[in-house]
N, C-alpha and C positions, 0 to 999 in steps of 0.2 A: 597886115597879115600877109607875109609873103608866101609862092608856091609851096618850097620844103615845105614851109608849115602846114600847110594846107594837106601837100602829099601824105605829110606822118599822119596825119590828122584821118583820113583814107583810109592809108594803111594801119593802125589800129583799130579804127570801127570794123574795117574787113574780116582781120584777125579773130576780131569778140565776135562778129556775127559767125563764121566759117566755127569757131570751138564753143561756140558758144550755145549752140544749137538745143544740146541735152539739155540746159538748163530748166526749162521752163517742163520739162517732162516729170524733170524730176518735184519741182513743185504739184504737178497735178498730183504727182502719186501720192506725195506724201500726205496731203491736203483734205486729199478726196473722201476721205471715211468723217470730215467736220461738217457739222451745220455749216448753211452759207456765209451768216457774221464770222464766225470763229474762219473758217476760210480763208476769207476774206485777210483780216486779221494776220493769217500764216503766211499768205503772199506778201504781205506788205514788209512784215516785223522779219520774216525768212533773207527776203532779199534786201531788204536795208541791210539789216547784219553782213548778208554775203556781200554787197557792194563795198562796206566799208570795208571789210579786211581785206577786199578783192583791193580795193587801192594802197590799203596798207602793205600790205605782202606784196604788190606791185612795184614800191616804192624803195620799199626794202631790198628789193631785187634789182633795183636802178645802181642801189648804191652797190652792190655785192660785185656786179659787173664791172667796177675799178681795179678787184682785186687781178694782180697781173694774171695773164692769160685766159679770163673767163669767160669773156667777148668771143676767144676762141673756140671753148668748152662748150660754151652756152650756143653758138654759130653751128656746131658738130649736131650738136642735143635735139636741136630744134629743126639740123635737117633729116633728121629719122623720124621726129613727130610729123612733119609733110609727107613722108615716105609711105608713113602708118596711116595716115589722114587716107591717102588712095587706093591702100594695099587692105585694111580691116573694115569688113562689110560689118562687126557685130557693135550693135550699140547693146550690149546688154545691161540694164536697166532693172533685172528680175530681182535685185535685190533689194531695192529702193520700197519698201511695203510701205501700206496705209496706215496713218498716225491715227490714234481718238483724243488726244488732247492738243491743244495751241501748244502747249510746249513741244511736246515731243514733236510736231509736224516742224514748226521753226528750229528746232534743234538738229533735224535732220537733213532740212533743206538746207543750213548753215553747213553742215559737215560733209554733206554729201557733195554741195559747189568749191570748196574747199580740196577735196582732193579728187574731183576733176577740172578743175581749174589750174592744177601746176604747169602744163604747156598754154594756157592762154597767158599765165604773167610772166614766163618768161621769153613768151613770144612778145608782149608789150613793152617790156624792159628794154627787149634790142631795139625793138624800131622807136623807141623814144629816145634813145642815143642819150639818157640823162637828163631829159628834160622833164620834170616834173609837171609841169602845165599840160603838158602833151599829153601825161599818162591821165591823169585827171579826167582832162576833157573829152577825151577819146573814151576814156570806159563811160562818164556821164550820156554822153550821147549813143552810145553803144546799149546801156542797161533797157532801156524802154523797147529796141529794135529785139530785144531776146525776148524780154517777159512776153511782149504784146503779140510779134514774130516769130518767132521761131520755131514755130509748129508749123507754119507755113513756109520756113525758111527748107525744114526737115521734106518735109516733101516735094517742096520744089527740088532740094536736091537731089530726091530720090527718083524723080522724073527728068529731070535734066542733069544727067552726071557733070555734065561736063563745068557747072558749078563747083564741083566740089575741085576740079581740076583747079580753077582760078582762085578756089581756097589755097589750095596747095600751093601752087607757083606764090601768090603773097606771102605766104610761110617762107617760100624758098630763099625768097630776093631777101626777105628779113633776115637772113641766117645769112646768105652773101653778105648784107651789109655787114651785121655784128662782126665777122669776121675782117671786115676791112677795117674797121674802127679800134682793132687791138692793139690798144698802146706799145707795149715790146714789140709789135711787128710794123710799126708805125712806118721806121729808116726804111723798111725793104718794099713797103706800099708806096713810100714817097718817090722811090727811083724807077718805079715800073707802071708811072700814070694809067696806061691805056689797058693793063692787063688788073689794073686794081678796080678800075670803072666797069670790068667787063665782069669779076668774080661774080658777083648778084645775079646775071642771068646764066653763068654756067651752073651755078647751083641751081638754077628756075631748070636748066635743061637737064641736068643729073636726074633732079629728081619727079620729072613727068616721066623721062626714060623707063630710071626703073620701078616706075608706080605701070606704068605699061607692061613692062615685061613682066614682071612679079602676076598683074592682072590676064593676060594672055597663057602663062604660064599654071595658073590655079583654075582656067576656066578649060583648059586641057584636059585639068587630073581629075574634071569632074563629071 
């Protein structure tokens, strides 16, 4: 198992844990009006479901990233999700209400990780570079760090911001790399070695910048 591997490996558990946070909020919500078994039950049957199409739609988004220039696209996308990551203090949540049945709590937690999960897999897709092993085993070890974590992850960040900042910069360098790795812009990456190595951390500095200034700037106008 060499370093890369090891790095990707990092850097997608960082990813899942840094967006992954809500996750486990939203299972209490949904959950919380069940007896303890049935509960029980809605955690399990909720996030299996969400874990499986989490890597399916992951997967699917490994392969999407071939089409020409989406390395690009997706590099752009996912450096405004970093940008958003340090700039948006609201986790609103208010909509997520209390289930009384298994189903409807599992059906909610499935839908609800579903469409706040579109920046976690298309943040996993880049830093997987196409390796499907990687996307796998990075969400497998990532799933238990949310459900069990992330209530504690949530407050730790909310007490030490400056976590959320080394979420963000992982975001960043991911979105540097996807864009080094765009095929059509391959020939102009290969002739400019030391400015192609460097793109990942000007994006890491783009975007603590204006996560800075945006924060400076709103703590101003209030």
């Amino acid at each position: 198992m060499d370093l890369d591997f090891l790095t990707s490996i990092f850097i997608i558990v960082g990813i899942d844990v840094v967006l992954g946070g809500d996750n486990a909020i939203v299972i209490a919500l949904a959950s919380r009006n069940l007896p303890e078994t049935e509960r029980n039950k809605a955690i399990v049957l909720g996030t299996g479901l969400a874990i499986i199409l989490r890597i399916l739609l992951t997967i699917m988004a490994v392969y999407l990233l071939n089409i020409p220039f989406l390395q690009l696209a997706g590099g752009i996308l996912l450096t405004f999700i970093a940008i958003n990551l340090l700039t948006d203090n609201s986790h609103d949540l208010s909509s997520i209400k209390a289930k009384t049945t298994l189903f409807q709590a599992v059906r909610t937690i499935v839908f609800a990780d579903l469409v706040m999960g579109f920046d976690n897999v298309l943040a996993i897709a880049g830093a997987s570079h196409g390796n499907i092993t990687l996307v796998i085993l990075g969400l497998l070890i990532s799933i238990p760090i949310i459900i069990w974590g992330s209530k504690l992850i949530l407050l730790c960040m909310e007490r030490f911001p400056l976590l959320v900042y080394i979420g963000a910069t992982i975001l960043a360098y991911t979105a540097g790399s996807m864009v080094t790795h765009e095929e059509n812009l391959r020939s102009f990456f290969e002739t400019k070695p030391l400015f192609t190595a460097s793109i990942p951390f000007l994006f890491m500095i783009t975007v603590l910048l204006v996560g800075i200034v945006v924060n400076q700037v709103k703590l101003r106008n209030t």
